[in-house]
N, C-alpha and C positions, 0 to 999 in steps of 0.2 A: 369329745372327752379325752383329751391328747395331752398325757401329765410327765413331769418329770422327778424324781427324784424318788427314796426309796428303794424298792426293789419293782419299782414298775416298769413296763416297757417304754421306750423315748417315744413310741409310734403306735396308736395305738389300730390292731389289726384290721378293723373295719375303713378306719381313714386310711390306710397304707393299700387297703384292696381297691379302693372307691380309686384311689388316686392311679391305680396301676392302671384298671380299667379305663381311666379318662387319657391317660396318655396313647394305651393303644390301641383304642377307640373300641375297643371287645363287647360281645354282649354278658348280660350277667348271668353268673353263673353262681353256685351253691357250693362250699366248697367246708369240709368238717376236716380237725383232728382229734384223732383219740389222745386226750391228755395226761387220764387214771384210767386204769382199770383190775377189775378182782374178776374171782370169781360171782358171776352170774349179774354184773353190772359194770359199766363204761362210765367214763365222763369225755363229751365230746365239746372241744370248742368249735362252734357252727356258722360263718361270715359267708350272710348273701352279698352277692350287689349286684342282685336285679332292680331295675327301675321301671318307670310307667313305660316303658319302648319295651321293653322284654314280654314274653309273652308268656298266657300263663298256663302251667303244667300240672294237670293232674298226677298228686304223689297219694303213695300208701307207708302208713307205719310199719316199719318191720316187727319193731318191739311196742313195749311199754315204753315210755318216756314223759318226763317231765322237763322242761325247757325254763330257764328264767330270760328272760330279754334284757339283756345289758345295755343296747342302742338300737334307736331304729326305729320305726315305725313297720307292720306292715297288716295285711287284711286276710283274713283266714276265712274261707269257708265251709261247712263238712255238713253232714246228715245233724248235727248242733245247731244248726246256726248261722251268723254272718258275725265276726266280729272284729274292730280294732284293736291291736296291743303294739303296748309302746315298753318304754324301759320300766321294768318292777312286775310287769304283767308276766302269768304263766300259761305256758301252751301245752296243755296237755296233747297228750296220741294213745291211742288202744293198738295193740296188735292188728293188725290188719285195718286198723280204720282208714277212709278214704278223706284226702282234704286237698283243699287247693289255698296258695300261698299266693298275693300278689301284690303288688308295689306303686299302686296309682298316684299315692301319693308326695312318692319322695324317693330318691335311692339306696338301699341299703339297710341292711339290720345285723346283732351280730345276735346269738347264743349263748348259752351254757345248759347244754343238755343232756342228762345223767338218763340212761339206758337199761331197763332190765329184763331178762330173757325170761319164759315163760312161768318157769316153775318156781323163780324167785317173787315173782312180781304176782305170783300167786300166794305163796305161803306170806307176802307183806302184806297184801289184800287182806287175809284171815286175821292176821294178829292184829292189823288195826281195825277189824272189825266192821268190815266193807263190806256187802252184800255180794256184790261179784269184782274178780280181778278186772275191770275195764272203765272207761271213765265216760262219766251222763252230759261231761262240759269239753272244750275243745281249747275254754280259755278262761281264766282266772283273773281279776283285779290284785291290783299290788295291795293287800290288806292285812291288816297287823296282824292277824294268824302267822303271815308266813315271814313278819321282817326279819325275826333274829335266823332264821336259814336260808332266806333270801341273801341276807346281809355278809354270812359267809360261804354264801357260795360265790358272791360277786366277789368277795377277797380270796376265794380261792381261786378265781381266774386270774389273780396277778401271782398270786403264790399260794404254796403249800404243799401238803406230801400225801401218797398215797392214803396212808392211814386215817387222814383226815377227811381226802377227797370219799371214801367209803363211811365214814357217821355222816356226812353230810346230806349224800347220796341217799343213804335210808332213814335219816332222820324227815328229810323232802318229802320219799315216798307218803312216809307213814301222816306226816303233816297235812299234807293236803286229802289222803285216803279220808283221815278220821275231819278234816271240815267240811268233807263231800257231801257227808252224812246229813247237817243240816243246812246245807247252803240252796239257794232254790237257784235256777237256771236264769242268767242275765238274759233280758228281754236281747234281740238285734237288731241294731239302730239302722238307719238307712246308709247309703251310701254318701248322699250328700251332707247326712249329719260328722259322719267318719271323715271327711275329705274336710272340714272346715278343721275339726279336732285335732287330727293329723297332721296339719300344713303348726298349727298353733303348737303343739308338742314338738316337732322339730326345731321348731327358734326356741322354746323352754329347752330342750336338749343341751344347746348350745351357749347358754346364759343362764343356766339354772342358778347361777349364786346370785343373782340381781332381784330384789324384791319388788313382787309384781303384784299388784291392787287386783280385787275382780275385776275395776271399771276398766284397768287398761286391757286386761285381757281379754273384758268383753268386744273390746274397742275393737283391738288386734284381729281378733274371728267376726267382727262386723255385726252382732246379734246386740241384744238390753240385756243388762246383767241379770234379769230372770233368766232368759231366755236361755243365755249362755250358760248358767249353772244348771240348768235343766237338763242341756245336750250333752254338757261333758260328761255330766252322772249318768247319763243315758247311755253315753260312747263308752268310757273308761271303768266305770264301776264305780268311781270314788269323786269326791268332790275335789275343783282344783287346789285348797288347799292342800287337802290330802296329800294328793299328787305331787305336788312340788315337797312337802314335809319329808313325804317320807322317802321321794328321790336323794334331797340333801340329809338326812339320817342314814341311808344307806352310803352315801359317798363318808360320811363324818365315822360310819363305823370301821369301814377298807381303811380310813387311817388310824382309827385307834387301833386295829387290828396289825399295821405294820410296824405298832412301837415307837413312832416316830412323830415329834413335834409336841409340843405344849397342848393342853386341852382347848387353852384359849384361843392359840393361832387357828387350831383345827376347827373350832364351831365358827368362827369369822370366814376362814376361807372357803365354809361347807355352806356362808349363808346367810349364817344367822349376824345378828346385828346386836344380840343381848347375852353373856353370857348365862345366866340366869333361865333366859327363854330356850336355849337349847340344852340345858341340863334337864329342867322340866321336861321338854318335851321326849328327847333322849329316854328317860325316865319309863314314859307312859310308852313309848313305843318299842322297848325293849325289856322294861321289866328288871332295870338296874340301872345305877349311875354309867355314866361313862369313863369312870377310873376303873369302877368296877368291872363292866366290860371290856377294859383294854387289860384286866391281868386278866381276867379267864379267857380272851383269846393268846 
């Protein structure tokens, strides 16, 4: 996902890491900057590239954290669970929880993960009405709940300013706090259901503006298109419609968000093939046209 023009970078961080890596044949390593931060919250941008040769490390949460996955694929597993997340997925962490991060599938993932220290991420627990400050999941599906703060937090890893990076940060919190409340725990898929899902979301990663059938993509992961919409809902959370919709709605909002191009060029190069089909959908998955949300961002 390596764009130009805008206010975007020419290179983008995770390709430029993967590439450093490959030249001087290094192991992967994890490496965060702090981009915002306030009082009693951080925003960090966070570019693994570890891959299936690396090995894997038992880590602990420092803080609270909420994470979006911009790129990448990778397999998380804690006292929650076993799970995959790809791009639009959220990785939660408690204070002190334990988890392990690993890469069988592919090289590489990158972040954007907003931090908050104890007393803060307590008093946001309360006000959104959370039973306790800590979190019951490790990992979230990219689900309309969270597109429109999902949508600018991915735009705010190309730009923006403090004061935004901060409502963003506790608008997050508070979003996912209060959908905790009714959301039930994702079952965890096997390993070899995640390794076929994962290999197939890396090539979508890379060609997601190309429109893809279920048949082909059943094709692609080698299953029946039952079968395959079963495992993906299974893996991901969401069906791969879904998946793909709301991947190229989060790309089509980073641009209306930078002011920049026509509505029509924008929904063509995010995908769509109708203008029509992506106002509607636009629409249902944020909750306003897409003129509309490019003045209020």
């Amino acid at each position: 996902m390596c764009r130009t023009g805008g206010a975007k970078p020419e290179v983008d961080p995770l390709v430029a890491a993967l590439e450093r890596k490959a030249s001087t044949g290094s192991s992967g390593r994890v490496s965060s900057a702090v981009v915002f931060a306030g009082e009693g919250w951080r925003v960090l941008d966070v570019v693994c590239t570890c891959g299936p040769r690396d090995p894997v490390v038992e880590e602990r949460h420092g803080d609270a954290s909420i994470s979006l996955v911009l790129a990448g694929t990778f397999v998380c597993r804690s006292p929650h669970g076993r799970s995959l997340l790809s791009a639009g997925s959220l990785f939660l962490g408690s204070a002190g929880q334990v988890f392990e991060c690993s890469h069988q599938h592919g090289e590489g993932d990158r972040c954007l993960s907003f931090h908050f220290d104890a007393d803060t991420f307590e008093r946001l627990a309360h006000d959104a009405g959370a039973p306790r400050a800590s979190f019951d999941h490790h990992a979230l599906p990219p689900l309309r709940d969270f597109a429109r703060v999902s949508a600018r937090a991915q735009a705010l890893s190309r730009w923006g300013g403090k004061d935004e990076a901060e409502e963003v940060a506790f608008e997050f919190a508070g979003t996912v706090l209060r959908a905790l409340r009714g959301l039930p725990v994702q079952a965890s898929s096997s390993p070899s259901q995640q390794g076929r899902i994962a290999r197939l979301l890396r090539q979508l990663e890379t060609a997601e503006d190309k429109p893809r059938t279920l048949a082909e993509l059943a094709e692609a992961s080698g299953l029946s298109r039952y079968h395959f919409l079963r495992t993906f809902r299974d893996v991901t959370g969401v069906t791969p419609h879904q998946w793909l919709l709301r991947t190229r709605l989060r790309d089509a909002a980073e641009r209306l968000a930078s002011g920049r191009g026509r509505i029509t060029d924008i929904a063509f190069e995010s995908g769509f093939e109708d203008l029509s089909n992506f106002v509607r959908s636009f629409r249902s998955e944020f909750g306003m046209s897409p003129r509309a949300y490019r003045a209020a961002a």
